[in-house]
C-alpha positions as CSV (number, residue, x, y, z in Angstrom):
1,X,-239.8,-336.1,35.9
2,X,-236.7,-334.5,37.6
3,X,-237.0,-331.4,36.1
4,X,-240.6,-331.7,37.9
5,X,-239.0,-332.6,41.1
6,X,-236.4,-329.9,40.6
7,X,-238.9,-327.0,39.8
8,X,-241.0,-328.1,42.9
9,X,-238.4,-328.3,45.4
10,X,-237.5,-324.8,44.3
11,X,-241.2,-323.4,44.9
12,X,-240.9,-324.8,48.6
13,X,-237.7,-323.3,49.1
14,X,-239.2,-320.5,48.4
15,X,-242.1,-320.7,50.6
16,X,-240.4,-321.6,52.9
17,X,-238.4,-318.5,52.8
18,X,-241.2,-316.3,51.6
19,X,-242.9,-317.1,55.3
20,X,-242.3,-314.0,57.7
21,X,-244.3,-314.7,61.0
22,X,-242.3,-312.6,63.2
23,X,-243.7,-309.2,60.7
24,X,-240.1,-308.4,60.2
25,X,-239.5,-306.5,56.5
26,X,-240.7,-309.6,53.9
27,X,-238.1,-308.7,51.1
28,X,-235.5,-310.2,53.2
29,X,-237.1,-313.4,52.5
30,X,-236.7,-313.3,49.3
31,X,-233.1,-312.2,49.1
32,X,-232.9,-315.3,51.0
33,X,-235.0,-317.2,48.4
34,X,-232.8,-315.7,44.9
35,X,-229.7,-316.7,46.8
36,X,-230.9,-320.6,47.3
37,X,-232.1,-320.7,43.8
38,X,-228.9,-319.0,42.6
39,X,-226.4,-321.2,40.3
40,X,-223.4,-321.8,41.9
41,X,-219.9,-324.0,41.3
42,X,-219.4,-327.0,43.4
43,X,-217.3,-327.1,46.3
44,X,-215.6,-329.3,48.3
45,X,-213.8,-329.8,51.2
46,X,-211.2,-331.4,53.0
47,X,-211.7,-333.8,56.3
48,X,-209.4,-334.4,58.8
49,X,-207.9,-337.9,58.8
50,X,-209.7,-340.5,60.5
51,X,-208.8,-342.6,63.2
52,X,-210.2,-345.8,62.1
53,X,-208.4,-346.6,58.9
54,X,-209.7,-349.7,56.3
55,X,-206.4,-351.6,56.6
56,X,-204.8,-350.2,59.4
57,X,-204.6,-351.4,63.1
58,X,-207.6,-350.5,65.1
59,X,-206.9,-347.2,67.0
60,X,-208.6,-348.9,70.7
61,X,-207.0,-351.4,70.5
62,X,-203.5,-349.6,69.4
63,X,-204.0,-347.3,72.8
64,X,-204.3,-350.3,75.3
65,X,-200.8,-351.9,73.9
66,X,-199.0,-351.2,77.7
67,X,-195.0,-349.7,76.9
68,X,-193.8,-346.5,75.7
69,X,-195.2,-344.5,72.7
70,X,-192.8,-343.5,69.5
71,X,-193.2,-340.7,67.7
72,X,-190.7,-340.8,64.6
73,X,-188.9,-338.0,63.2
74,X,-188.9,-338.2,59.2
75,X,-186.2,-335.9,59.1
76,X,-184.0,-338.6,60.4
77,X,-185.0,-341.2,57.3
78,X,-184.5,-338.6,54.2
79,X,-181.9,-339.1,52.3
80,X,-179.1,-336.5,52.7
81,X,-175.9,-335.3,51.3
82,X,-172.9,-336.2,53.7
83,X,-171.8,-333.9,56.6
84,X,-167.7,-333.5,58.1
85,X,-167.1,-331.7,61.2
86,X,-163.3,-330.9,62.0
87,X,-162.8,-331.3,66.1
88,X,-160.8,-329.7,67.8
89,X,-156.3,-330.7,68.1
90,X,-156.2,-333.8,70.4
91,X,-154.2,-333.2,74.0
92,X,-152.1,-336.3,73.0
93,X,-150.4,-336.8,69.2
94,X,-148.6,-339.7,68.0
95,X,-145.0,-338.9,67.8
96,X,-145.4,-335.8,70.1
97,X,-143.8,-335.4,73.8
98,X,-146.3,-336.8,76.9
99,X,-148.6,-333.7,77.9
100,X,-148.1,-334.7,82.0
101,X,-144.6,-335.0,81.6
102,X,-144.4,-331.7,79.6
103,X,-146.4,-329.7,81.8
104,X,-144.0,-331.6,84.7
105,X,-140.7,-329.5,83.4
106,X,-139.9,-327.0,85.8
107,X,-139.6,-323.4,84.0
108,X,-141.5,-320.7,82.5
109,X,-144.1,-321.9,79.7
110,X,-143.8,-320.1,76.4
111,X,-147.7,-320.2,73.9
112,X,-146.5,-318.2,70.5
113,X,-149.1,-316.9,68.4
114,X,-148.6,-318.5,65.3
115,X,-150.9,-315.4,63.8
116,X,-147.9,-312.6,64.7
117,X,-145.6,-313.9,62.2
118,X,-147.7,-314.7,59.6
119,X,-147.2,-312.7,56.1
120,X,-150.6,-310.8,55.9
121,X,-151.7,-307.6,53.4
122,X,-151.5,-304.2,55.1
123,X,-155.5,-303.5,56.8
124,X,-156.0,-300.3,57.0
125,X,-158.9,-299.2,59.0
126,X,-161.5,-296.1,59.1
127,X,-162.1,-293.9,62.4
128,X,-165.6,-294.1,63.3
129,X,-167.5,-290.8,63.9
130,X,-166.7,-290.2,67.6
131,X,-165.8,-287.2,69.8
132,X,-162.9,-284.7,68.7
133,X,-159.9,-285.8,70.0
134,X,-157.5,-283.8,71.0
135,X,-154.1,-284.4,69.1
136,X,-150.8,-285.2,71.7
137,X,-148.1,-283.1,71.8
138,X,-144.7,-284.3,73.0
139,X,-143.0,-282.0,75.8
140,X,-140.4,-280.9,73.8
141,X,-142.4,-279.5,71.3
142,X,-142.5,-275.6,71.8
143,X,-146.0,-273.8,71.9
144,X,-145.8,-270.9,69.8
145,X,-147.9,-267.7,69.5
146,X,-149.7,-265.9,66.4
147,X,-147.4,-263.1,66.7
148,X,-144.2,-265.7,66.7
149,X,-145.4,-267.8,63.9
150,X,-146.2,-264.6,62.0
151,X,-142.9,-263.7,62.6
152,X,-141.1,-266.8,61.8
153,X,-143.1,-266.6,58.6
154,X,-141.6,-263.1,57.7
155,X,-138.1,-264.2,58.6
156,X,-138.6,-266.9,55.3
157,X,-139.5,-263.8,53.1
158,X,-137.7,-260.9,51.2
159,X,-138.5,-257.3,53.1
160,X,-137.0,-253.8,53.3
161,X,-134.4,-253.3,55.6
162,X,-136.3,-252.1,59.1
163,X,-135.3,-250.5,62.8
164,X,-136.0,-250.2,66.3
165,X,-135.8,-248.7,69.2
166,X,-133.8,-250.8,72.4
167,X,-135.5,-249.7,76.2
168,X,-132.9,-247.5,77.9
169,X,-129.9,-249.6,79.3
170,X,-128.7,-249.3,83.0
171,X,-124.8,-248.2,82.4
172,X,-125.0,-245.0,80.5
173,X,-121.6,-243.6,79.8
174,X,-120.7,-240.5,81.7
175,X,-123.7,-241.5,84.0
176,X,-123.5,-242.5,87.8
177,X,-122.6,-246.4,88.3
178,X,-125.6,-248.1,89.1
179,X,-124.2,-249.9,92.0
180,X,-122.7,-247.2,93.9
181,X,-126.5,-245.0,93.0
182,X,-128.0,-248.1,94.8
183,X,-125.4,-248.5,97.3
184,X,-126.5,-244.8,98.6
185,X,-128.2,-245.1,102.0
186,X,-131.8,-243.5,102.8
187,X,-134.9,-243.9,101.0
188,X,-135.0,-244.4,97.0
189,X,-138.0,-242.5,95.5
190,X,-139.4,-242.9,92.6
191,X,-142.0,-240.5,91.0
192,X,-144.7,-241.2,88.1
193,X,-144.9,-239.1,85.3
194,X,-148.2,-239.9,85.1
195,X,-148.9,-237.4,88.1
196,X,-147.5,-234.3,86.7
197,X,-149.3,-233.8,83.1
198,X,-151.5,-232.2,81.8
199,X,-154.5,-234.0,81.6
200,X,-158.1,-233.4,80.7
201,X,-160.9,-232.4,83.1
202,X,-163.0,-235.5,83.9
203,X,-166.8,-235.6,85.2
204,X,-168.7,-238.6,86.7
205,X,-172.4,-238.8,87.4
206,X,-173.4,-238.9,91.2
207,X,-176.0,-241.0,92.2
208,X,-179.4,-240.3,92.8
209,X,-180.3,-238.5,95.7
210,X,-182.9,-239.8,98.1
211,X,-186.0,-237.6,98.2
């Protein structure tokens, strides 16, 4: 008998489905029909709680109580492991002088930084990536040239003996004195040798003319 009831509740799902008055395509229908008839697992789900609770106080009733509502944290319940803050060093300490009548003394007041004399390990740190800086020099420190350091460098080293020639000097012996030469009255020429060589012909290109 149930398998009867079973098969013939399946053949009027199926009719059911099967029905298509609207003239839409009819093979839709019986997807529909496959999927009903289709083994499946069973499921269940999970409800919300309910208010009204066998056992429990009556939730209307609960509402018109008049006073305050609690709402308790569990957090504050559970079982936990023990916790120690350290505050911070009291203004007043047994066996200490009276902070009023300290800050009463008349005179500078010294605070030493009991981190400065502390042994420590060197620290060393590492410059960051920044712009090139450019190094100090003290003022004392002479600037020198290529050609000085090139020839401070050549003073350090073995080289063949080597000569040169000093610009004229102003006393020559058998020469006039300079002084009394400038001592001379009237005009003091002189003339560039530059003016009296022989030189080259040089050309230069003109302009173009206007037409």
């Amino acid at each position: 008998k149930r398998q009867l009831l079973h098969t013939q509740n399946v053949l009027v799902r199926c009719l059911r489905t099967l029905r298509n008055p609207s003239g839409s395509n009819p093979f839709s229908g019986m997807t529909e029909a496959w999927e009903n008839v289709k083994p499946r697992a069973p499921k269940w789900g999970l409800a919300s709680k309910p208010e009204m609770i066998i056992g429990g106080n009556v939730p209307s009733w609960q509402k018109s109580i008049p006073g305050p509502k609690y709402h308790y944290n569990t957090d504050v319940v559970k079982d936990r492991s023990p916790i120690w803050t350290m505050r911070e060093k009291p203004a007043m300490v047994m066996g200490d002088g009276v902070p009023s009548w300290i800050k009463s003394i008349p005179g500078p007041k010294y605070t030493y930084d009991a981190n400065v004399v502390k042994e420590r390990q060197p620290v060393f740190s590492i410059k960051g990536r920044g712009e090139p800086k450019e190094a100090k020099r003290s003022e004392s420190a002479p600037t020198l040239s290529q050609d000085e350091v090139a020839r401070g460098t050549a003073a350090t080293k073995e080289m063949p003996r080597s000569f040169s020639i000093t610009s004229r000097t102003k006393m020559i012996s058998g020469d006039a004195v300079p002084s009394w030469v400038k001592s001379i009255p009237g005009p003091k020429y002189q003339y560039s040798t530059d003016l009296i060589k022989e030189k080259r012909p040089n050309w230069t290109i003109g302009k173009k003319l206007k037409t």
